[in-house]
C-alpha positions in Angstrom: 25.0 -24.6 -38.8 21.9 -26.7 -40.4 19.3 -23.7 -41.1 16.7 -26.4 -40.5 18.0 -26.2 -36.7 18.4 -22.5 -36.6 14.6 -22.2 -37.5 13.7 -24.6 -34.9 15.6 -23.3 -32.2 14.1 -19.8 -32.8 10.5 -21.4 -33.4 11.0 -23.0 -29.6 12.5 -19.9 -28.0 9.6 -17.7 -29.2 7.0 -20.0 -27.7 9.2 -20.5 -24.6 8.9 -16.6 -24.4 5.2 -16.1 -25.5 4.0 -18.8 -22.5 6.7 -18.3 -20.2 4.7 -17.3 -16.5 6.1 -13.4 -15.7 4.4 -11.1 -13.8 5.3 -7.9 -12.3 4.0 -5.7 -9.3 3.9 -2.4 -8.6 2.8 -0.3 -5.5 3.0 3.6 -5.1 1.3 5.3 -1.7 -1.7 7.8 -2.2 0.9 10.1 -1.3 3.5 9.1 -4.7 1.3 9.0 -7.6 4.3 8.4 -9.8 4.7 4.8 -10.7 6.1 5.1 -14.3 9.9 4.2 -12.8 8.6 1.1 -12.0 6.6 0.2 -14.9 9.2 1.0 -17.0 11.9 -1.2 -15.1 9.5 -4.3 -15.0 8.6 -4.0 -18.7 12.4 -3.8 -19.6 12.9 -7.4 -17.7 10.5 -8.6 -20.3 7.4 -8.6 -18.0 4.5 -8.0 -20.7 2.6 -5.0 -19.8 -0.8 -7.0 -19.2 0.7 -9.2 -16.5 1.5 -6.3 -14.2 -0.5 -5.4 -11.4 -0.3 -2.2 -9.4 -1.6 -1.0 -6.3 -2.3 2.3 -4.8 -2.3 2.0 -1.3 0.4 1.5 2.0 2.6 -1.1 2.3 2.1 -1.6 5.6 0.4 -5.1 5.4 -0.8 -7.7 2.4 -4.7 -7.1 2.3 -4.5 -5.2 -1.3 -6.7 -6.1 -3.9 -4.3 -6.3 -7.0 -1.6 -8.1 -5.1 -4.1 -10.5 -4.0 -5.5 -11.3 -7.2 -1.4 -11.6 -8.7 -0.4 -14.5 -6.0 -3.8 -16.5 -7.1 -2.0 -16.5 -10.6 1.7 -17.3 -9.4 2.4 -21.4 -9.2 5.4 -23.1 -10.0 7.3 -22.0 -12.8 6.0 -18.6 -12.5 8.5 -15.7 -12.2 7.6 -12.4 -10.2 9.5 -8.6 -10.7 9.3 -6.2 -8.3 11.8 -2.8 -8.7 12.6 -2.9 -5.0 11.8 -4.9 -1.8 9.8 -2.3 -0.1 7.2 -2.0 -3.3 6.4 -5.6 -2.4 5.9 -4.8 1.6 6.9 -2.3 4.4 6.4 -5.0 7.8 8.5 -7.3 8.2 6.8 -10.0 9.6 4.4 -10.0 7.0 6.7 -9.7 4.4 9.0 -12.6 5.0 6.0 -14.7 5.1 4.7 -13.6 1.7 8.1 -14.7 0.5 7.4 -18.0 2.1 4.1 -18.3 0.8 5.7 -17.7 -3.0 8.7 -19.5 -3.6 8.0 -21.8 -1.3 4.1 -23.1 -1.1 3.3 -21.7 -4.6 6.8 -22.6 -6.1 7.4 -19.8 -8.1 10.6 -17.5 -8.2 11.0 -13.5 -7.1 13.3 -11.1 -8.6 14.2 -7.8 -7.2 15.4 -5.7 -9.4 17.1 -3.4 -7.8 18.7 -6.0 -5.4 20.1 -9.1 -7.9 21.3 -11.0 -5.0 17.4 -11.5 -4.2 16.9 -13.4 -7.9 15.4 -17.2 -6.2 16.5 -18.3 -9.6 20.0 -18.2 -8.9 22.2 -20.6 -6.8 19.3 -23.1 -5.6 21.7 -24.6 -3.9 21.7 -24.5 0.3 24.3 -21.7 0.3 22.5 -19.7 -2.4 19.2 -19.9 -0.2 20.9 -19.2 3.2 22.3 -16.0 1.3 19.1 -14.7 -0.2 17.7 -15.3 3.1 20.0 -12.8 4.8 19.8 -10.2 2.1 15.4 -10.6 2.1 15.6 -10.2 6.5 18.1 -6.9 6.5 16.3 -5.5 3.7 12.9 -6.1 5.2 13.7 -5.0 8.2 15.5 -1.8 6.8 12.1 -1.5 5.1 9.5 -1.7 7.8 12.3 0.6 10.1 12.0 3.3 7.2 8.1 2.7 7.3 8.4 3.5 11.4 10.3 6.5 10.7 8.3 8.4 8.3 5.2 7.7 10.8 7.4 9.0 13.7 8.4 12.2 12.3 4.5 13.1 10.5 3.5 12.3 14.2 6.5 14.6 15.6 5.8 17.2 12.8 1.7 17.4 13.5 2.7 18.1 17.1 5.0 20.5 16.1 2.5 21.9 14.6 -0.2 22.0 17.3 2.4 23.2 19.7 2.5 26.5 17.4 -1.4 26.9 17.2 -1.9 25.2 13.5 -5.6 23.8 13.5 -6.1 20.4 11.7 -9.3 18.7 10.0 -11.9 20.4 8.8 -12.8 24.3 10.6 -15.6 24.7 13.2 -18.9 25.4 12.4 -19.1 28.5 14.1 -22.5 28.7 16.2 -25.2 30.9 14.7 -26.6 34.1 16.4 -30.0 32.2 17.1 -28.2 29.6 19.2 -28.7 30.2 22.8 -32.4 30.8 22.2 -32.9 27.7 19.7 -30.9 25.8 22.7 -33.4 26.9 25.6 -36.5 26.0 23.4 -35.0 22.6 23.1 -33.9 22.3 26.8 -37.8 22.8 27.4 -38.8 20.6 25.2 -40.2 23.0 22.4 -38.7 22.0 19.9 -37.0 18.7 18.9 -33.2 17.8 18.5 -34.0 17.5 14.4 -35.9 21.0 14.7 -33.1 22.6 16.8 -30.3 21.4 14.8 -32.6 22.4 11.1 -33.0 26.3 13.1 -29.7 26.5 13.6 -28.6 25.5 10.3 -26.4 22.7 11.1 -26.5 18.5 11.5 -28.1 16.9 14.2 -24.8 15.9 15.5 -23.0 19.4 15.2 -25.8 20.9 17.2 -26.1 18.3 20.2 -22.0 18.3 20.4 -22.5 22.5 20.5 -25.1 22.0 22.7 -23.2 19.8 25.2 -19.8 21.8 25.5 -22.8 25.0 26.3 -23.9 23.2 29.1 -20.3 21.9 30.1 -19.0 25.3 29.9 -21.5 27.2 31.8 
């Protein structure tokens, strides 16, 4: 082979690579800090490290600020990684139309890793679209299900818990010995709701709540 074309061809394939358009997201919930699997995944598909974005917040819907600010760089000829379909979204509404929005208004491709049949680079044909089609709608909905189940059983396991006398949020202010009395003075207009409240050692709100279930219960 001419070495003269061997250098070129290597010259053009390193700039192909150096301005080629990847990008690759990532999303972990507050609750799965962890996100080196994913990093590590993207960055072996070549995505350069600067071009990935990561979020830490639910999937549950689009309005996250690092995703937001990836599709206002993706156009056409621009190629997105993602380890798995539910790091890019948990509804499924919401995240079919995302798709829409970026292969098919913005132009540019999607690649889920974990899931090569959903590569929009592949088979542009009609059958290869009517395929990844399928594969995107069972797996988003699969998603978003999974997404309903985890809330389902927290809300079954917190009444679970209620049921067996486990208190949640933050414990009572109990009321101090002084309250009955600092209570009455207020009642008659001695003292004022901020003086009450500043006797009795607790926020305005605390003490007029306190106050309230007094009277209610009396």
């Amino acid at each position: 082979m001419n070495m003269k074309f061997v250098a070129v061809f290597f010259i053009w394939e390193g700039q192909d690579m150096e301005n080629a358009k990847i990008y690759g997201y990532m999303r972990v919930s507050t609750r799965e800090q962890n996100e080196d699997r994913q990093r590590i995944a993207l960055i072996k598909m070549g995505v350069p490290a600067k071009n990935i974005y990561a979020d830490k917040l639910s999937g549950k819907d689009f309005n996250r600020p690092q995703y937001q600010k990836l599709l206002k760089k993706l156009d056409s000829g621009a190629v997105l990684f993602v380890k798995s379909i539910d790091r890019l979204g948990r509804n499924y509404a919401d995240l079919n139309e995302q798709w829409r929005i970026i292969t098919k208004e913005k132009g540019a491709d999607i690649v889920v890793i974990d899931m090569p049949l959903l590569d929009t680079r592949r088979e542009k044909n009609l059958l290869g679209t009517f395929i990844s089609d399928i594969v995107l709608a069972l797996l988003s909905y699969v998603a978003e299900n999974e997404r309903i189940n985890i809330r389902q059983r927290q809300a079954e396991g917190i009444a679970a818990a209620k049921a067996r006398g486990v208190k949640f949020g933050r414990p009572e202010i109990p009321c101090p010995d002084n309250f009955r009395e600092i209570h009455s003075q207020w009642r008659k207009k001695k003292l004022t709701l901020t003086q009450a409240a500043e006797a009795c050692g607790m926020p305005v709100g605390t003490f007029y709540a306190k106050a309230r279930k007094l009277e209610e219960d009396a």
